[in-house]
C-alpha positions as CSV (number, residue, x, y, z in Angstrom):
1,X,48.4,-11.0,-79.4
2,X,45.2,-11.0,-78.4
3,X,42.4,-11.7,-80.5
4,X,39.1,-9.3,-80.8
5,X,37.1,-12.2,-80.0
6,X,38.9,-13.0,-76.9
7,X,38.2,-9.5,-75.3
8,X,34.4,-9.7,-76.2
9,X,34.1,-13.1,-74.1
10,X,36.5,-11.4,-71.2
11,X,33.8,-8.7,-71.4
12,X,30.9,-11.2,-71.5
13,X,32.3,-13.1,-68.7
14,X,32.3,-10.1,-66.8
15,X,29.2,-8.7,-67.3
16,X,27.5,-12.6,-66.9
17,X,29.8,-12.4,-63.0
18,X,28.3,-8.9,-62.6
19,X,24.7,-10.1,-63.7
20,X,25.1,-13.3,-61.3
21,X,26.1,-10.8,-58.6
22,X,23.8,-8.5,-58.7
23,X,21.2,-11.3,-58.7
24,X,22.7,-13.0,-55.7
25,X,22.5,-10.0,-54.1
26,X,18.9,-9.6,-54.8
27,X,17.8,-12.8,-54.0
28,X,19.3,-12.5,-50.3
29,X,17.9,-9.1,-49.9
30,X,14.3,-10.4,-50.6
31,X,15.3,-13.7,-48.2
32,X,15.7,-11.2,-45.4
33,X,12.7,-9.0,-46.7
34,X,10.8,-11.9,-46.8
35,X,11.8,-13.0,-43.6
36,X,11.3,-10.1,-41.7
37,X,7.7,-9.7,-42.5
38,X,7.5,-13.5,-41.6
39,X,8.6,-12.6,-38.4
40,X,6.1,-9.8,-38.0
41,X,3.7,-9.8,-35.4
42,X,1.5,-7.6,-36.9
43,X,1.1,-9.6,-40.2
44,X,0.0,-12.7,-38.2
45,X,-3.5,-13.8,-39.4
46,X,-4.9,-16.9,-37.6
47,X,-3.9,-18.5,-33.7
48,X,-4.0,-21.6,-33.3
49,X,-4.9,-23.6,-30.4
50,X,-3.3,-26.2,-29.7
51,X,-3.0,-28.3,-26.1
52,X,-3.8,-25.2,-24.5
53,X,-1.2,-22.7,-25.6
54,X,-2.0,-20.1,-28.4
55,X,0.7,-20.1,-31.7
56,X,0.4,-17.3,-34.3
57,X,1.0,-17.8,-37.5
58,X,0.2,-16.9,-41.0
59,X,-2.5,-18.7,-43.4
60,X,-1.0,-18.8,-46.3
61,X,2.4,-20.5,-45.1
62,X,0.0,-23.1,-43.5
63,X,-1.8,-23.6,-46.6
64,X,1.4,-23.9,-48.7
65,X,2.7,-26.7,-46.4
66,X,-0.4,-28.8,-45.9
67,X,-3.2,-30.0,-47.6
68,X,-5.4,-29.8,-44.6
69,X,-4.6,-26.1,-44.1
70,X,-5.1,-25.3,-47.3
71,X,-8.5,-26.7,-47.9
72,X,-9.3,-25.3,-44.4
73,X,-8.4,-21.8,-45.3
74,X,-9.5,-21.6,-49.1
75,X,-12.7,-23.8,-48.8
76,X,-16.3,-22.6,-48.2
77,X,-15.4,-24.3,-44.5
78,X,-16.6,-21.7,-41.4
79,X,-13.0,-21.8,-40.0
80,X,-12.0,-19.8,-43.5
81,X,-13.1,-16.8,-41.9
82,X,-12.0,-17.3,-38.3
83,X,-9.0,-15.5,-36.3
84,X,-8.6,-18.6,-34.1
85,X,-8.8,-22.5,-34.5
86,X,-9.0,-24.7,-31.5
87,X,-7.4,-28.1,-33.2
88,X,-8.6,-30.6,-31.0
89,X,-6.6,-33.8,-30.6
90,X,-3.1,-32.1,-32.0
91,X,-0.1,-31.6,-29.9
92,X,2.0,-28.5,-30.5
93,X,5.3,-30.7,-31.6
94,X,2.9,-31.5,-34.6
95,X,2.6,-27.8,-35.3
96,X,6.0,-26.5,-34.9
């Protein structure tokens, strides 16, 4: 015979697999949302050039990921406001 206790932590249990579910499921939804706007043409915000060839990409990922970038992009430097970066002396390997 079962004890009243055991069914409430059966029922916890439960709702704590239900919880974890539903936030797995959430979490992976936003990963694709997330990506998909990553991936977005539209949303692209600065080219870089580098070696001759042209790379979109998005400031604040750049900024997140390097130092450089981020004092490029949040300083008082003129390139802040720019569309497009020449960065001489880089390869694109470095970039990607």
């Amino acid at each position: 015979m079962s004890s009243s206790s055991d069914s409430d932590t059966a029922s916890l249990d439960a709702s704590d697999s239900a919880h974890k579910e539903y936030n797995m499921n959430m979490l992976k939804s936003s990963h694709n949302e997330l990506r998909s706007l990553f991936e977005d043409d539209d949303l692209f915000d600065i080219t870089l050039e580098v070696g001759g060839q042209s790379i979109q990409a998005h400031k604040v990922v750049l900024a997140s990921h390097s130092p450089y970038f981020k004092v490029m992009f949040c300083g008082s430097f003129m390139d802040a406001k720019k569309r497009s970066i020449e960065l001489k002396g880089w390869y694109k390997i470095i970039i990607i």
